[in-house]
DOZA-182900 format. One record per residue (C-alpha): residue number from 1; chain; x, y, z. Coordinates in nm, 2 decimals. Layout:
N
- NUM, A, X, Y, Z
...
% end
This chain:
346
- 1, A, 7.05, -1.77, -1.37
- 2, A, 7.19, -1.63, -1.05
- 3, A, 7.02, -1.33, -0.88
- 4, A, 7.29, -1.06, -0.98
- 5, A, 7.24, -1.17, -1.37
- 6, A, 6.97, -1.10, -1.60
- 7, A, 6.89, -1.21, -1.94
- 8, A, 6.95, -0.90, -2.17
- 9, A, 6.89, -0.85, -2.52
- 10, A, 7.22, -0.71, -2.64
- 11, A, 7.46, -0.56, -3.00
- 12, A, 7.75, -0.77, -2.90
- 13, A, 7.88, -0.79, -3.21
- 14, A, 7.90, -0.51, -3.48
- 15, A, 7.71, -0.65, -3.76
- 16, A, 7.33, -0.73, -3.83
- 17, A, 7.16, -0.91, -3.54
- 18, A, 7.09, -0.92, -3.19
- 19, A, 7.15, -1.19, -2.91
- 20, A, 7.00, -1.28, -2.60
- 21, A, 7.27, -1.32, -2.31
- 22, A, 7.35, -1.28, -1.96
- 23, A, 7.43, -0.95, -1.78
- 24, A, 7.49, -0.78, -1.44
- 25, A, 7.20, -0.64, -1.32
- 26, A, 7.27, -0.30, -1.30
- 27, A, 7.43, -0.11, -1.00
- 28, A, 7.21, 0.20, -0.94
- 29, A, 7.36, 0.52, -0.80
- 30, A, 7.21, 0.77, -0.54
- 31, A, 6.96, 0.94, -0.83
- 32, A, 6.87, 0.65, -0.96
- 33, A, 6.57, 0.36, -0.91
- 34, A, 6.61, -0.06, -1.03
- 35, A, 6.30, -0.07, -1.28
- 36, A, 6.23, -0.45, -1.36
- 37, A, 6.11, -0.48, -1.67
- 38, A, 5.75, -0.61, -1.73
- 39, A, 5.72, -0.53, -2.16
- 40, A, 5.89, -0.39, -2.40
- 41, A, 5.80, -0.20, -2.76
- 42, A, 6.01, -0.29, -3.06
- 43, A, 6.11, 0.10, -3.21
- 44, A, 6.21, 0.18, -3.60
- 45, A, 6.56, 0.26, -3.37
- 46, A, 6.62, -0.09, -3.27
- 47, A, 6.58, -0.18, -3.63
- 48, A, 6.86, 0.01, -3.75
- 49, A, 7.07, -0.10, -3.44
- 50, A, 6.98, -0.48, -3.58
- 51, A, 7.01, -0.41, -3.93
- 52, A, 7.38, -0.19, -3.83
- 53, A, 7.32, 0.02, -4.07
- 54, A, 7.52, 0.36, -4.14
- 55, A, 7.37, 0.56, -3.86
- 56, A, 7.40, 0.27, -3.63
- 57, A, 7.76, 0.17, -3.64
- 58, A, 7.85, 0.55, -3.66
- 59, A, 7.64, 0.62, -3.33
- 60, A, 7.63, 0.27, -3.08
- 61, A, 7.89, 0.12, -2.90
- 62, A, 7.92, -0.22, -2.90
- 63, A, 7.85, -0.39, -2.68
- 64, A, 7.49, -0.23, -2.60
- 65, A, 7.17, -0.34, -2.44
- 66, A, 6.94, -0.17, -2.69
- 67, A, 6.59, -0.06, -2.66
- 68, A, 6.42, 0.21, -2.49
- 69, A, 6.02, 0.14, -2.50
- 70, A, 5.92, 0.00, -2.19
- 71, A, 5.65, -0.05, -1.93
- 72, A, 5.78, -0.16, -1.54
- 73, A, 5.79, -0.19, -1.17
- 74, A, 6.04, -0.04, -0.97
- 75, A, 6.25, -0.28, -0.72
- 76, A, 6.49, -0.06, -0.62
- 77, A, 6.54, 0.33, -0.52
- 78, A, 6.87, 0.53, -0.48
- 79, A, 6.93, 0.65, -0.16
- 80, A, 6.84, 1.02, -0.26
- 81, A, 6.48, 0.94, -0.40
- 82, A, 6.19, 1.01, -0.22
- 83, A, 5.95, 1.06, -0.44
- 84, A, 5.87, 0.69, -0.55
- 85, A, 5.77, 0.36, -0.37
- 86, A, 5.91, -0.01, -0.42
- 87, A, 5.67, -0.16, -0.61
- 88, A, 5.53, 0.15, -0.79
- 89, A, 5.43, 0.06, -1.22
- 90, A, 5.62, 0.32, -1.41
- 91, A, 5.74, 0.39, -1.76
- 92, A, 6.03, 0.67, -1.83
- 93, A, 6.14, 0.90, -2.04
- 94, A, 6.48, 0.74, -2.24
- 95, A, 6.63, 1.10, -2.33
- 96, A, 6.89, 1.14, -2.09
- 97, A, 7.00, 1.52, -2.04
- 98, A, 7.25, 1.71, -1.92
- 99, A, 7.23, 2.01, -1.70
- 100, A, 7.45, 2.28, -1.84
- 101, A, 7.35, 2.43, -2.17
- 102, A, 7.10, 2.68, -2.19
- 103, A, 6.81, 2.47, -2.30
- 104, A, 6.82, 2.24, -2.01
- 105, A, 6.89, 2.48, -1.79
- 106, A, 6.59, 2.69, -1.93
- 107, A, 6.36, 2.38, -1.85
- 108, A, 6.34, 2.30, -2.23
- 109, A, 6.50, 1.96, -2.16
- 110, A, 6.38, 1.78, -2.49
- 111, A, 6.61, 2.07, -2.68
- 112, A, 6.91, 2.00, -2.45
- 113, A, 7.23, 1.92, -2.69
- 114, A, 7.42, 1.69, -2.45
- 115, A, 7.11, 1.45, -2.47
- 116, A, 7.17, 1.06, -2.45
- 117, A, 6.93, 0.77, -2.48
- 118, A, 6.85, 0.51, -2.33
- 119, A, 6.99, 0.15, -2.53
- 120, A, 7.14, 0.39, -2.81
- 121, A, 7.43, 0.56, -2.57
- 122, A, 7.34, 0.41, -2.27
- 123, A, 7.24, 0.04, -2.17
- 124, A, 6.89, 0.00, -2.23
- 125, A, 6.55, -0.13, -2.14
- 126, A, 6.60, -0.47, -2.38
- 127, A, 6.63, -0.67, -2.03
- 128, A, 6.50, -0.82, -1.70
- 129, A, 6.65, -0.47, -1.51
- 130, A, 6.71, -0.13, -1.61
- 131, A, 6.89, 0.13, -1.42
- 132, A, 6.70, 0.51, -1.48
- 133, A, 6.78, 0.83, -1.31
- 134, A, 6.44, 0.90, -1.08
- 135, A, 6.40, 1.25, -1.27
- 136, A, 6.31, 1.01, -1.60
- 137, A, 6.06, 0.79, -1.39
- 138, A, 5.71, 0.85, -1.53
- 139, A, 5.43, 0.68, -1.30
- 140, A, 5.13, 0.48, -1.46
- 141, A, 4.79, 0.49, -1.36
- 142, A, 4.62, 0.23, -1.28
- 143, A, 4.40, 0.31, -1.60
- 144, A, 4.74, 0.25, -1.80
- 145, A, 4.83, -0.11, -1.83
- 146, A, 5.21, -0.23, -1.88
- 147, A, 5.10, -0.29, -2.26
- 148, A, 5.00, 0.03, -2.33
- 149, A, 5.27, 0.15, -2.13
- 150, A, 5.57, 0.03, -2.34
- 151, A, 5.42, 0.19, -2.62
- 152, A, 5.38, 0.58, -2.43
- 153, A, 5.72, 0.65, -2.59
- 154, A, 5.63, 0.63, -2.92
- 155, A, 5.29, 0.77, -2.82
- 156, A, 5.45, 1.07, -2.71
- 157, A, 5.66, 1.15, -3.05
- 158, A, 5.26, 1.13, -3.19
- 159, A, 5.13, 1.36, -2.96
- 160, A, 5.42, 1.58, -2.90
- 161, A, 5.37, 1.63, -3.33
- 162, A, 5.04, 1.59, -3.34
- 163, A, 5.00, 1.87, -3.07
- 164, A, 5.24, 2.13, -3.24
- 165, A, 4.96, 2.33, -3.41
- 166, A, 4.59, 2.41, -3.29
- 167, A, 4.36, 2.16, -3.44
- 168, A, 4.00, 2.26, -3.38
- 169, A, 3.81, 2.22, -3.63
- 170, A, 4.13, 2.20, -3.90
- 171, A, 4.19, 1.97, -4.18
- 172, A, 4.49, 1.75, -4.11
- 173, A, 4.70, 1.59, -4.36
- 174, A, 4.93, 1.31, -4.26
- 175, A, 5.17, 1.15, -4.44
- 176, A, 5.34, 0.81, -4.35
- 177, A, 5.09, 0.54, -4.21
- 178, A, 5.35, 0.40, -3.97
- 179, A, 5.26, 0.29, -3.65
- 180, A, 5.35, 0.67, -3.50
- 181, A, 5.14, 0.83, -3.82
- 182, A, 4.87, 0.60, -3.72
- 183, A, 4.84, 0.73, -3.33
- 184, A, 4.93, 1.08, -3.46
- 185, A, 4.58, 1.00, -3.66
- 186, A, 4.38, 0.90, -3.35
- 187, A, 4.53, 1.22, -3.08
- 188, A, 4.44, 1.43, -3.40
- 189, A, 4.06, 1.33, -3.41
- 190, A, 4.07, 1.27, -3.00
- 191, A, 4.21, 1.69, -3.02
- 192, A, 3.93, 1.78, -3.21
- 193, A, 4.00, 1.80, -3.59
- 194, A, 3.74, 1.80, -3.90
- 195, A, 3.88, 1.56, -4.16
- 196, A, 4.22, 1.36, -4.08
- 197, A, 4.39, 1.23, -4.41
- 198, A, 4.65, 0.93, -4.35
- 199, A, 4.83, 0.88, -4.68
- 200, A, 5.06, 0.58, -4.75
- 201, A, 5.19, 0.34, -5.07
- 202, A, 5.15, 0.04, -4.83
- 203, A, 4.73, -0.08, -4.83
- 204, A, 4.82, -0.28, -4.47
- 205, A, 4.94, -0.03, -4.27
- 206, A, 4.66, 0.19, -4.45
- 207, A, 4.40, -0.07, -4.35
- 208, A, 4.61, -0.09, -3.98
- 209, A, 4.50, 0.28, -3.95
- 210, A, 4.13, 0.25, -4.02
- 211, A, 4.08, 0.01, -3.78
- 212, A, 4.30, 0.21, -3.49
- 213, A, 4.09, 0.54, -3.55
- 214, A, 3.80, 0.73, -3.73
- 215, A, 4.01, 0.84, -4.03
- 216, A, 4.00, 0.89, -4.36
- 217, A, 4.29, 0.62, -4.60
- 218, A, 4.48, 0.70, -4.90
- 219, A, 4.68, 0.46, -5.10
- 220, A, 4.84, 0.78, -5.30
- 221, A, 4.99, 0.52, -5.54
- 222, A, 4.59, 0.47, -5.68
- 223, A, 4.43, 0.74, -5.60
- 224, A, 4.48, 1.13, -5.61
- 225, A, 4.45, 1.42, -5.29
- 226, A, 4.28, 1.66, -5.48
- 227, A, 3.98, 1.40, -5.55
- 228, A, 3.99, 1.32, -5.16
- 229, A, 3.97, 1.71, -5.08
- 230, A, 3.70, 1.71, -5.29
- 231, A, 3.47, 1.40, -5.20
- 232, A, 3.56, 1.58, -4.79
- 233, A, 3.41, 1.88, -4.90
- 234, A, 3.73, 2.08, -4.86
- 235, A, 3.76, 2.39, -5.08
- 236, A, 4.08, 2.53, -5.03
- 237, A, 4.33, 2.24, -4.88
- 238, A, 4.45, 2.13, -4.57
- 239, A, 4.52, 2.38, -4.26
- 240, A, 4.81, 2.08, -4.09
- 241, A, 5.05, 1.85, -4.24
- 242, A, 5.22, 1.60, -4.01
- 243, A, 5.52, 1.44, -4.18
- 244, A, 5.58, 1.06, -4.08
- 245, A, 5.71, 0.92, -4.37
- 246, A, 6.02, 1.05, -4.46
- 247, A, 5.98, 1.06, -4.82
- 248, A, 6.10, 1.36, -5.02
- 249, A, 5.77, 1.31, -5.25
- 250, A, 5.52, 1.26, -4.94
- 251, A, 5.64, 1.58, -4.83
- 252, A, 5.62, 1.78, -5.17
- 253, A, 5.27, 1.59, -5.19
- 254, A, 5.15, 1.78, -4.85
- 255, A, 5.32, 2.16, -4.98
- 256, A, 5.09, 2.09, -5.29
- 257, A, 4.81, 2.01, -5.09
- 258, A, 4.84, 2.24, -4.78
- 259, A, 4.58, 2.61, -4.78
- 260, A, 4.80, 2.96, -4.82
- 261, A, 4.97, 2.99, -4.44
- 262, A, 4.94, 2.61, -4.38
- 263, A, 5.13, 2.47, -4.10
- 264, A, 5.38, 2.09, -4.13
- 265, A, 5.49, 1.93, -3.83
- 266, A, 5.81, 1.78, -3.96
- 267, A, 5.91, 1.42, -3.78
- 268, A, 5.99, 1.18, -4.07
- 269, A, 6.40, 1.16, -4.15
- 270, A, 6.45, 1.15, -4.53
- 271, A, 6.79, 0.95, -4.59
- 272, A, 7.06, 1.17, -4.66
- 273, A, 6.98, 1.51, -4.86
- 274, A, 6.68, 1.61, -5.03
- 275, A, 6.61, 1.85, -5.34
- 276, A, 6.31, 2.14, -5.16
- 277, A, 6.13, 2.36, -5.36
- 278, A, 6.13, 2.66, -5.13
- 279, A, 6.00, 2.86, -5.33
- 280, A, 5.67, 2.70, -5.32
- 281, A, 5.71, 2.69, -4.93
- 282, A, 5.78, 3.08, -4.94
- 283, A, 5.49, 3.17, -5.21
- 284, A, 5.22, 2.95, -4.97
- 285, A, 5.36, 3.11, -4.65
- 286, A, 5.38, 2.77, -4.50
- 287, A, 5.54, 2.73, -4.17
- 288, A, 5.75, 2.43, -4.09
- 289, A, 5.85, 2.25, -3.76
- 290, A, 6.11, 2.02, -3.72
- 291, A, 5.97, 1.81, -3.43
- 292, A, 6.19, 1.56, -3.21
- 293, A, 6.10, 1.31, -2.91
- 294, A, 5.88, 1.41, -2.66
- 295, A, 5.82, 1.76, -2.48
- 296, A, 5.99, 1.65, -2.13
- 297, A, 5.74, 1.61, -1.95
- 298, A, 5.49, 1.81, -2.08
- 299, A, 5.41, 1.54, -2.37
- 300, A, 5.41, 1.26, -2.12
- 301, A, 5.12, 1.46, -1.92
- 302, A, 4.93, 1.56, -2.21
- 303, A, 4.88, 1.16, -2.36
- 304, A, 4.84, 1.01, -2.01
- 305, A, 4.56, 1.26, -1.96
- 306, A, 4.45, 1.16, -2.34
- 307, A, 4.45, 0.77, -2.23
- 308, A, 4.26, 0.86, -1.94
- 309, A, 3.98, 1.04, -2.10
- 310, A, 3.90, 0.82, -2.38
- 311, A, 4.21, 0.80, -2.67
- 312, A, 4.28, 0.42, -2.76
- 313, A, 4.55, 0.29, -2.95
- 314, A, 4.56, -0.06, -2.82
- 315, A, 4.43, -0.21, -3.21
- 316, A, 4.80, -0.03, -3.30
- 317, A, 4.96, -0.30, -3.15
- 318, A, 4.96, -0.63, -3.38
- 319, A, 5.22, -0.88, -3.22
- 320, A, 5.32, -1.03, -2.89
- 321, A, 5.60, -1.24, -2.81
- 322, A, 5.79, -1.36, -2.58
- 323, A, 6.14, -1.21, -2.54
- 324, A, 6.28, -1.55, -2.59
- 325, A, 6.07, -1.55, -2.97
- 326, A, 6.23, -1.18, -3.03
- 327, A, 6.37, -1.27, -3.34
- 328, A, 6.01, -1.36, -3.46
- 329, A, 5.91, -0.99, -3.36
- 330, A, 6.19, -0.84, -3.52
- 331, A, 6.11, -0.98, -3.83
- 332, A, 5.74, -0.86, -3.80
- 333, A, 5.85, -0.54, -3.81
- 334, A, 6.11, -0.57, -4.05
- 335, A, 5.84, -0.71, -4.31
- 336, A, 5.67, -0.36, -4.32
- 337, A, 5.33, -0.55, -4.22
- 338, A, 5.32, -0.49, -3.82
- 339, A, 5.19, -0.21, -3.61
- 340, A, 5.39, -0.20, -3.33
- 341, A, 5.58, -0.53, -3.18
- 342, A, 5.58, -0.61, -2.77
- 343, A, 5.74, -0.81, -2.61
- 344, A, 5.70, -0.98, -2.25
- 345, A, 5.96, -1.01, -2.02
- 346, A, 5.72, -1.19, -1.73
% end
């Protein structure tokens, strides 16, 4: 492999897949720094880009370097940034904004509507090199290896909707024992809260999030909420639902279980519409978020700060590979069985 090509995992083809091949490294402009790639985190987004399903051939051009979880070192800096070194470890934020529309221009960049991501609508971080502009750079501590640092991304959509509500001393209900559930788990007990519910159909994932934090399982296909409430002492329901999972009946399960003026987090996607009885959302008072990504940056300060004082979510991790085996991770996740997948460039 000559110096100007790297290997690059790549949708070269629009059906279900992925293949490894050559590419330029990337040209960087004047914003921008030459991150080489040190590991990378397999998302539920790069599974729909390999599965090339609906969503995926409506929204990514082919051909695309995909993925956007990813810890680095940066080789190369445009020749307007000042504010990092050559050799400097770093992940980034993949939401690419604009600068025009009144979000963004109101500093509320994770709301901005011209936003593009990283290996969705731009070339991504599946490779030996990625090109980012400097204003996405986030540095790592020391404290913060490249392991847990390809992972921050998905940390961030736990903490940035595990963080939405106060939760001191609350009862926390979440539903969906995915590997983002499962860290939303641990930031809510590392934040402070009483009891923390994690409710899922699938008993690995469910045993996945016992061992990652000091929470409370339910398998909701055996046994019932309103028995857990009651061997937890609660009297009246829980005070926050976080919504993981998607599923229509998770998130009727939380309404029915949520106190008079309970609060959901919403950051689950059910497929396609989904019958709501609002009325039972009116008559409770409940207040619903619809949460997305990260808070930029605010998110990214708030977990590193986490990390640093004590959160761990290392056990969420359950596979390593070598890029060259990333078929074999792929297929972990696709079997429903994994936390999350890395993989090592290095």
């Amino acid at each position: 492999m000559t110096s100007n090509q790297m290997k690059a995992l790549c949708k070269s083809e629009p059906k279900e897949g992925l293949w490894m091949m050559r590419a330029p490294v990337p040209d960087i402009g004047p914003d921008d720094v030459l991150i080489r790639i040190n590991k990378t985190g397999i998302c539920g987004t790069d599974i729909h880009i390999w599965n090339w399903d609906e969503w995926a051939a409506r929204t990514v051009p082919v051909p695309m370097i995909t993925g956007h979880e990813f810890a680095g070192e940066i080789v190369e800096l445009g020749r307007n940034v000042t504010d990092f070194q050559i050799g400097q470890r770093c992940s980034g934020e993949g939401h690419l904004i604009g600068k025009n529309s009144r979000q963004s221009r109101a500093g509320k960049f994770h709301l901005d509507p011209e936003t593009r991501g990283i290996g969705v609508n731009e070339q991504g971080a599946f490779a030996e090199y990625l090109r980012l502009p400097a204003f996405n750079v986030v540095p790592l501590p020391d404290e913060i290896d490249d392991e847990i640092g390809a992972i921050l991304d998905p940390l961030g959509n736990a903490v940035h909707t595990a963080l939405s509500f106060d939760l001191i001393g609350e009862d926390v209900l979440i539903t969906g024992a995915g590997p983002i559930g499962i860290m939303a788990a641990a930031v809510a007990r590392h934040a402070g809260a009483r009891n923390v519910v994690i409710t899922d159909i699938n008993q690995a994932r469910l045993d996945l999030a016992a061992r990652v934090a000091d929470v409370f399982p339910v398998n909701v296909a055996e046994e019932d909420l309103k028995g857990v409430e009651k061997k937890l002492g609660m009297r009246e329901g829980f005070d926050v639902g976080l919504e993981m999972s998607g599923s229509q009946v998770a998130l009727d399960q939380m309404v029915e279980n949520l106190v008079m003026g309970g609060r959901i987090a919403l950051l689950g996607i059910p497929p396609g519409k989904s019958p709501v009885d609002w009325s039972k959302i009116v008559f409770k008072a409940i207040t619903i978020k619809g949460v997305y990504g990260r808070e930029i940056f605010e998110t990214w300060y708030k977990m590193i700060a986490m990390l640093q004082n004590g959160l761990d979510v290392r056990k969420v991790i359950t596979h390593r590979f070598a890029v060259d085996q990333f078929d074999e991770g792929f297929a972990a996740m696709k079997s429903g069985e994994a936390g999350k997948v890395v993989l090592n460039w290095r």
